[in-house]
C-alpha positions as CSV (number, residue, x, y, z in Angstrom):
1,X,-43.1,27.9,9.1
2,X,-40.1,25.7,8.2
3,X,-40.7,22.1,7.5
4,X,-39.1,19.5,9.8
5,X,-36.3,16.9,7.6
6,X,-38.3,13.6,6.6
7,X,-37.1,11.3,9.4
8,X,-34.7,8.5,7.9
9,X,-35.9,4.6,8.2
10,X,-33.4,2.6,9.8
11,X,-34.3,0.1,7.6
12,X,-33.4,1.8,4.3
13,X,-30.4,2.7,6.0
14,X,-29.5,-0.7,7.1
15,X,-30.0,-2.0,3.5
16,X,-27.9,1.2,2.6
17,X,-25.0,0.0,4.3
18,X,-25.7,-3.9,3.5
19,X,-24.9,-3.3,0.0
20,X,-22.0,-1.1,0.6
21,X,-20.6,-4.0,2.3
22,X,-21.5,-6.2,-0.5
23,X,-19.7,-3.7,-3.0
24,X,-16.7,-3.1,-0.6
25,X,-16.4,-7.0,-0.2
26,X,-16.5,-7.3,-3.9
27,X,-14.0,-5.2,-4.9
28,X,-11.6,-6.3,-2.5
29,X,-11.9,-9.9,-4.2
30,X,-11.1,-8.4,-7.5
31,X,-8.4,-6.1,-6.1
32,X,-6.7,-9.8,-4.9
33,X,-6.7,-11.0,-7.9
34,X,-4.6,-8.1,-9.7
35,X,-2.3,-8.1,-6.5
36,X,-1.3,-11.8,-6.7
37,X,-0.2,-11.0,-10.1
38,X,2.1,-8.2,-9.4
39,X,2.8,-10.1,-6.5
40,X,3.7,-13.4,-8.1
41,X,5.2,-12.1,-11.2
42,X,8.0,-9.7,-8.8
43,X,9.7,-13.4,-8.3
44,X,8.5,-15.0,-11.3
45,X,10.3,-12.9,-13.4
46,X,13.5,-12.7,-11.0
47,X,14.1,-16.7,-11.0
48,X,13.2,-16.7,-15.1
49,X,15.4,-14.1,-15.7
50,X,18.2,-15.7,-13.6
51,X,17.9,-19.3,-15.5
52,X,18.2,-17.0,-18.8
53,X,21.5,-16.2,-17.5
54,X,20.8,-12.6,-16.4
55,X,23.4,-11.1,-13.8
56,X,22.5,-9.9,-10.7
57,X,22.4,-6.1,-12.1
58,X,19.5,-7.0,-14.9
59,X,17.4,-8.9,-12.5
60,X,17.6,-5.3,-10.2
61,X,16.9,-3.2,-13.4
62,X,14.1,-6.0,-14.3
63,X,12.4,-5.5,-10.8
64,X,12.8,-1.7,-10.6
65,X,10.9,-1.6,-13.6
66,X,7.9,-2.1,-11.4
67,X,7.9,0.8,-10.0
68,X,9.7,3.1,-12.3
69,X,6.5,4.6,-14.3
70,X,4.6,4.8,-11.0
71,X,6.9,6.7,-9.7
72,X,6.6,9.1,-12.1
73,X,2.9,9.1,-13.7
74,X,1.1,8.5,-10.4
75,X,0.0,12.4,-9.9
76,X,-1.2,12.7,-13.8
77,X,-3.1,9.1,-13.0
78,X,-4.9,10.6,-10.2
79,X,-5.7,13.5,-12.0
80,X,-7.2,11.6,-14.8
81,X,-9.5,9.1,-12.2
82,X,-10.6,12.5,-10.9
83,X,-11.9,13.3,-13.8
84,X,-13.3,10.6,-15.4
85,X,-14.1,8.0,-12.3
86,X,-12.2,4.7,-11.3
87,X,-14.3,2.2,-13.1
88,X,-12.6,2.4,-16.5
89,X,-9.0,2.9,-15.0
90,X,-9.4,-0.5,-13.1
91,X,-10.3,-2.0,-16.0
92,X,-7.4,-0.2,-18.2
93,X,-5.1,-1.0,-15.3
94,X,-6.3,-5.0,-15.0
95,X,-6.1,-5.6,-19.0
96,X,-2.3,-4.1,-19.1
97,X,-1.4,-6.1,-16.0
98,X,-2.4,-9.2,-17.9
99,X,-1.4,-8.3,-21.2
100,X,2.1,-7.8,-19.3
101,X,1.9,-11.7,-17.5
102,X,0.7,-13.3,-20.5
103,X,3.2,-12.1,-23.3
104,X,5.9,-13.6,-21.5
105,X,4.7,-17.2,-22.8
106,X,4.3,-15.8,-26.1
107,X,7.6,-14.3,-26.3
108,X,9.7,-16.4,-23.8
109,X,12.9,-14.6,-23.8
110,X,15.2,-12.0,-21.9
111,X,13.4,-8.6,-23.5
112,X,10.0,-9.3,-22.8
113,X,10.5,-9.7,-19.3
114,X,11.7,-5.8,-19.4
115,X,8.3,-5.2,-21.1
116,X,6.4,-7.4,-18.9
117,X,7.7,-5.6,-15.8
118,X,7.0,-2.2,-17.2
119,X,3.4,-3.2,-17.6
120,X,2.2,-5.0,-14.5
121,X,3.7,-2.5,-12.8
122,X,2.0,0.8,-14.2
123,X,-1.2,-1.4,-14.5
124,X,-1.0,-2.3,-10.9
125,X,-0.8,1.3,-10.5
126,X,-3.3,2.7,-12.5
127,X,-6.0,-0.2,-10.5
128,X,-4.5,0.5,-7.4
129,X,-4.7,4.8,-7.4
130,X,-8.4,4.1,-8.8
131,X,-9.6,2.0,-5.9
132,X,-8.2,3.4,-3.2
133,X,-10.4,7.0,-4.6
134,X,-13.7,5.1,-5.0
135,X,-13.5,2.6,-1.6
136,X,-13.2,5.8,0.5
137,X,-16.8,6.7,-0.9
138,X,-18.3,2.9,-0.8
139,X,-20.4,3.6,2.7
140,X,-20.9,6.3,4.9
141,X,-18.4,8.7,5.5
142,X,-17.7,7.7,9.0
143,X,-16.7,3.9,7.6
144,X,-13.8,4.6,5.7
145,X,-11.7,3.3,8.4
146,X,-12.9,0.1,8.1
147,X,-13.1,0.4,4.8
148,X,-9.4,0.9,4.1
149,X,-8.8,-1.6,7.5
150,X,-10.3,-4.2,5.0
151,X,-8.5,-3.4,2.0
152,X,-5.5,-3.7,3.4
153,X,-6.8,-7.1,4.9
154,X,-7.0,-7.8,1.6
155,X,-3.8,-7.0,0.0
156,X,-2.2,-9.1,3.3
157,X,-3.8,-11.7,1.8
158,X,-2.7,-11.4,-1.7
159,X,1.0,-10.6,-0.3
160,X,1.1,-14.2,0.7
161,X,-0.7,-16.1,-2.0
162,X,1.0,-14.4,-4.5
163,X,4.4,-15.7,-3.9
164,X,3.4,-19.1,-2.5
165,X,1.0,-19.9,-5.7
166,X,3.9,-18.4,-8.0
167,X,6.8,-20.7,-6.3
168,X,4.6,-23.4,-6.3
169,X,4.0,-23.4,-10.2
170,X,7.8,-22.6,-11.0
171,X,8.8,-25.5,-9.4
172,X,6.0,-28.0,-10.8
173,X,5.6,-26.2,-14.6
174,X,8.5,-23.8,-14.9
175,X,8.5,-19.6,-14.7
176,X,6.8,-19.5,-18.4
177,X,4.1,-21.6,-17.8
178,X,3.4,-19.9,-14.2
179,X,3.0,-16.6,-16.0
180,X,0.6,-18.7,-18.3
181,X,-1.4,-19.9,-15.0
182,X,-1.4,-16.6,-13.3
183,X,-1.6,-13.7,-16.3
184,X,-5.8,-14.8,-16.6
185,X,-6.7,-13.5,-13.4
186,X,-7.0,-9.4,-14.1
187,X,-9.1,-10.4,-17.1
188,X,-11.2,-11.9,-14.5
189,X,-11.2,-8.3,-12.6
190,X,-11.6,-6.6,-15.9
191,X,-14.3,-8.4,-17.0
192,X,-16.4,-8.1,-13.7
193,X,-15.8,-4.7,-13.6
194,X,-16.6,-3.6,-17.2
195,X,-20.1,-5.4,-16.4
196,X,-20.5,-3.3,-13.7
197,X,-19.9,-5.7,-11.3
198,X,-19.7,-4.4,-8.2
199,X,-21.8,-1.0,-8.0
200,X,-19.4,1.9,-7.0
201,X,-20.3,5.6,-6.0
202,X,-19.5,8.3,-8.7
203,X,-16.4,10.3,-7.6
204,X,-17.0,13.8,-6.7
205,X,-16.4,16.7,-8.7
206,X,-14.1,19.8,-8.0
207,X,-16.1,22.2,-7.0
208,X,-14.3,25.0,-9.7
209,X,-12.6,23.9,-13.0
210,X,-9.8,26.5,-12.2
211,X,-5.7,25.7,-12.7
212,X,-4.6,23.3,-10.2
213,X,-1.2,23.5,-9.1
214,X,0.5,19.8,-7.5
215,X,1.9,22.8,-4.3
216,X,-1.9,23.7,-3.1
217,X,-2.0,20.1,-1.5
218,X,1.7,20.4,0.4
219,X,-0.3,24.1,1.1
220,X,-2.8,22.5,3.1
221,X,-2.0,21.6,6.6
222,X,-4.1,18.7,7.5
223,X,-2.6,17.2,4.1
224,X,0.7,18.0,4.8
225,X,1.0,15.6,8.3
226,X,-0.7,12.8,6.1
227,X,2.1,13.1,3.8
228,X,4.9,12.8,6.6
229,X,3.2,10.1,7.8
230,X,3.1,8.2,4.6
231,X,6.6,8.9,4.2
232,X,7.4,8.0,7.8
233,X,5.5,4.8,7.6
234,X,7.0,4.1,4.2
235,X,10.7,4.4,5.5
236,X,9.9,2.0,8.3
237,X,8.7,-1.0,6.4
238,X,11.6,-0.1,3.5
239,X,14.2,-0.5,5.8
240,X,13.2,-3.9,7.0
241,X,12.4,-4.9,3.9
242,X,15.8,-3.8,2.8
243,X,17.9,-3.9,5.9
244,X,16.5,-6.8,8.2
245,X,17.8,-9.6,5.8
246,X,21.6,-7.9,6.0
247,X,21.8,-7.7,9.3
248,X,20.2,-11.1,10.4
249,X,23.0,-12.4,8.0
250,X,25.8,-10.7,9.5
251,X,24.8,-11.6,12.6
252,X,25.3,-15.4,11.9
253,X,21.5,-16.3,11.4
254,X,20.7,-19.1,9.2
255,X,18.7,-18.5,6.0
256,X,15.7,-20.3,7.5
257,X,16.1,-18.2,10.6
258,X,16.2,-15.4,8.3
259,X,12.9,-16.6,7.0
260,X,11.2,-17.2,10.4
261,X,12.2,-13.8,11.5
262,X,10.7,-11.7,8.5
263,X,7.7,-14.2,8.0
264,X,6.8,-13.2,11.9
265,X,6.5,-9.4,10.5
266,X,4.2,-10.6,7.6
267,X,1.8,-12.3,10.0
268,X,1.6,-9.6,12.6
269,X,1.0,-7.2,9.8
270,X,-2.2,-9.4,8.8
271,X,-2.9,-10.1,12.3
272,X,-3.3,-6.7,13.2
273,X,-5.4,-5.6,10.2
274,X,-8.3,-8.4,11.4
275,X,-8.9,-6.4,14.4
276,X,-8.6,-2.6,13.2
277,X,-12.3,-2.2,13.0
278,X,-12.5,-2.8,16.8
279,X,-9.4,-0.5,17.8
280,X,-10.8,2.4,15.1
281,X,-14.0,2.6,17.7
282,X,-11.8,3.2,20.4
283,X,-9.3,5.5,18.6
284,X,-9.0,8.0,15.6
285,X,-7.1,8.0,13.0
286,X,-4.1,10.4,14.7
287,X,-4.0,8.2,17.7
288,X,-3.0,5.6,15.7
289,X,-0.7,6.7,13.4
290,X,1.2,8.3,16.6
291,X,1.1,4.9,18.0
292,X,2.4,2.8,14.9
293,X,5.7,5.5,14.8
294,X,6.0,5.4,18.5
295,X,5.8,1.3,18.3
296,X,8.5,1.8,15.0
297,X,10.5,4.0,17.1
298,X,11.3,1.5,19.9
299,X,11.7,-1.3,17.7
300,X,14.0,0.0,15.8
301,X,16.2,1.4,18.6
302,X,16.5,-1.9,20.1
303,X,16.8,-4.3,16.9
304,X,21.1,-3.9,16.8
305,X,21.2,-4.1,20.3
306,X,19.9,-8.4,19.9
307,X,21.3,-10.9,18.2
308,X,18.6,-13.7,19.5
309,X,16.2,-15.1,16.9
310,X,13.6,-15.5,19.4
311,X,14.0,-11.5,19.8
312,X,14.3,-10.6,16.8
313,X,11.0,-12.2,16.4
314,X,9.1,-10.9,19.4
315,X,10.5,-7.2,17.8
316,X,9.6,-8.0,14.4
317,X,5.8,-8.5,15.4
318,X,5.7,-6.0,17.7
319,X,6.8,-3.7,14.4
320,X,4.5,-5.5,12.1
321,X,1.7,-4.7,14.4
322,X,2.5,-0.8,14.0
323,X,3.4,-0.3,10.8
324,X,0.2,-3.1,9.6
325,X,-2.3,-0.5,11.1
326,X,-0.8,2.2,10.2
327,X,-1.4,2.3,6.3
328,X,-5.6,1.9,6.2
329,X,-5.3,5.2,8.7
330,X,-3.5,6.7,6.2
331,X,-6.2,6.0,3.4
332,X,-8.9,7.6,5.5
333,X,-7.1,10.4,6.8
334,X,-6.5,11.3,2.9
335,X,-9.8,10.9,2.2
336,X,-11.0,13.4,4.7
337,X,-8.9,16.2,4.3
338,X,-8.0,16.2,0.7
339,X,-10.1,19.3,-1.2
340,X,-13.2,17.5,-3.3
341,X,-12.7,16.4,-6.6
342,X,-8.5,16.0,-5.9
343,X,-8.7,12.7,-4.1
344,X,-7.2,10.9,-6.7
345,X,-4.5,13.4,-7.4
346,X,-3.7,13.1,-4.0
347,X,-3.4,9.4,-3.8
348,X,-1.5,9.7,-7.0
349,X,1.4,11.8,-5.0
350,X,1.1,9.1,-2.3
351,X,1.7,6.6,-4.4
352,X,4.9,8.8,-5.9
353,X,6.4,9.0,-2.7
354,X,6.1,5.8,-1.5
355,X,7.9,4.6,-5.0
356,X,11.1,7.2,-5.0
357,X,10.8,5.9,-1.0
358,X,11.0,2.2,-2.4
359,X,13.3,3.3,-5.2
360,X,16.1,5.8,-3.1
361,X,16.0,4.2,0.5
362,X,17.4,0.9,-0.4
363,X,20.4,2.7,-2.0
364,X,20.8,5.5,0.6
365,X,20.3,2.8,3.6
366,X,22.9,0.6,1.6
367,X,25.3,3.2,1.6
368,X,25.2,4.5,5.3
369,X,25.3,0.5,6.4
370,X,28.7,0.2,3.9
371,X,30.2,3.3,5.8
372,X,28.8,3.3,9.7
373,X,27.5,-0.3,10.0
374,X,23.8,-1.4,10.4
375,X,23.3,0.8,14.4
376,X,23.6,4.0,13.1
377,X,21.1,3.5,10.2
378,X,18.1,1.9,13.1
379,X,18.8,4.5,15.4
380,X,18.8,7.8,12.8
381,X,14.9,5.6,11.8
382,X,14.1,5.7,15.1
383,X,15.2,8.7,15.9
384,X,13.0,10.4,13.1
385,X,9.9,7.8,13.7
386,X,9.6,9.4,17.2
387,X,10.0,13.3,15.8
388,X,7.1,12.0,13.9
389,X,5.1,10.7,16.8
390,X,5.9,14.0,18.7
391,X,4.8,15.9,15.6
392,X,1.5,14.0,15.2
393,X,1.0,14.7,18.8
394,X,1.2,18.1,19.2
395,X,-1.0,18.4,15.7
396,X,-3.6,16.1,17.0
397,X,-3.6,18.1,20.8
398,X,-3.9,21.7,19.0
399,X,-6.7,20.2,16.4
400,X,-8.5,18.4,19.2
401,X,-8.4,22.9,21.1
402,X,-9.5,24.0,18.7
403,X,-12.4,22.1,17.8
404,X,-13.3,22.3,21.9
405,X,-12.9,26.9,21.1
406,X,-15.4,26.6,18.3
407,X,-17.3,24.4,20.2
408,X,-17.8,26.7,22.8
């Protein structure tokens, strides 16, 4: 006769969990510290380089520097954190981000700002692909919604101290002593984690050791709607980033308006992000992407047709809100239907297409405003942000039948 499963104690479970949160939690506070560095350092390095006398083109080369060697070594870094686990990439990725913030006080001059920017940036990478693998197995598998809801909680916060502590040291110590202040805190991350402080989960293993080809994930179909989200969702926030500040300026708003109107995106995106774990037990994943591109859609097709601040505020949170909750859906949805043992490979090509995204769109969107004006660019984003909510749609309504066929 077969033997029953022990039962499971809810109280080993409970203290299960407890210290998953206590690891999540953890790493999160050493993931800010990196991310106000790369954070900081993106406008340290563009008001140092501008006192040096740099012209406008060397303070664009400077800054694309950041993501230059993500953009092209972020599929071999997954691959690599595959294979040998995310615990010494973060701490790889943490000593090169500091090594890159504090040679600019040893070296104050034009060059090493090149190196500097080519350093942060492919350490912040290297940390980054690494702990967005291993915080998808901190937990139970049915938390890593609220796992990557709190990262991202996380990196909202590090997306405002960053600049604010960085423009608060360049104006009362100067741009080479700010990188002095600042460069410190990955060894703080490095050193935590190369005492094993917090406890992570070992990554799982491919199942075969055969060839793998970069095509077999595009192959897979669940993988291939997380891609067009990510590349949806990355388009959206690149052309605000990119676009909002033109257009607000053409329009005849005042640089502090300018600032009032994007700021009201940052908040809503950190605003929204404190309430995904209550919204993720009322809907999955798909639901909410196809929300945040539907929300992106309608924003976007009304943005040119205002030119009130107090509008152009209401639309900019009402954007934040979508696009904030938008990107921890993302991170689970990749964790759940990428093949084992590939999840950093996988993240690695998210990462690579949200760099070319952050790289190419600026240019491309640059060029269409130049020739057609700032409507037709919002409304061809719209336009393709609601394709994608129609997509998502119809994938999430044929996954959901045939769940309820096998079911039956």
């Amino acid at each position: 006769m077969l033997s029953s499963p022990d039962p499971v104690d809810p109280a080993d479970v409970a203290t299960t969990d407890a210290r998953a949160r206590r690891a999540l939690i953890t790493l999160i506070a050493l993931t800010v510290l990196v991310h106000v560095v790369f954070n900081g350092s993106r406008i340290t390095i563009s008001l140092y380089a501008i006192s040096l006398g740099a012209a406008p083109a060397t303070v664009g080369v400077l800054l694309g520097l950041f993501g230059a060697l993500p953009m092209i070594f972020s599929i071999s870094a997954g691959r690599v954190i595959d294979r040998i686990g995310a615990r010494t990439p973060m701490v790889v990725g943490s000593l090169m981000a500091s090594i890159g913030a504090l040679a600019v006080p040893l070296v104050p001059r034009l060059p090493t700002l090149y190196f500097a920017s080519t350093m942060i940036g492919a350490g912040f990478m290297l940390f980054q692909i690494a702990q967005q693998n291993v915080a998808g197995y901190i937990g139970r598998a049915e938390h890593r919604a609220l796992n990557f809801s709190l990262i991202a909680l996380g990196f909202s916060v590090s997306n405002l101290i960053g600049p604010l502590l960085a423009g608060s040291l360049i104006d009362h110590v100067g741009p080479v002593y700010t990188f002095a202040a600042i460069g410190w805190l990955p060894l703080v991350t490095a050193a935590c984690l190369a005492a094993g402080i917090p406890a992570l989960p070992a990554l799982p293993k491919a199942r075969e050791r055969v060839q793998r080809h970069l095509f077999e994930l595009f192959m897979h179909r669940e993988l291939r709607f997380v891609y067009l989200s990510t590349a949806l969702v990355s388009m959206a926030w690149d052309l605000y980033v990119f676009v909002m500040p033109i257009y607000c300026s053409r329009i005849g708003l005042s640089a502090t308006r300018i600032g009032v109107v994007i700021g009201t995106f940052a908040f809503a995106t950190f605003l929204v992000r404190t309430v995904i774990p209550m919204l993720v037990r009322r809907l999955n994943a798909w639901q909410m992407l196809r929300m945040a591109l539907g929300v992106s859609s309608v924003t976007y097709f009304l943005f040119p047709l205002t030119d009130q601040t107090a509008l152009l505020m209401g639309l900019s949170f009402v954007l934040g809100l979508g696009l904030g909750s938008a990107q921890p859906m993302v991170m689970s949805l990749l964790h759940d239907t990428t093949p084992e043992g590939r999840v950093g490979e996988a993240v690695g090509l998210r990462s690579t297409l949200m760099n070319t995204s952050q790289t190419g769109l600026p240019l491309l969107f640059g060029v269409l405003g130049s020739a057609l004006g700032m409507t037709p660019v919002f409304w061809t984003v719209a336009a393709l942000q609601l394709a994608g909510s129609e997509m998502i749609r119809r994938h999430h309504r044929r996954g959901q039948a045939r769940k309820t066929s096998i079911d039956s």
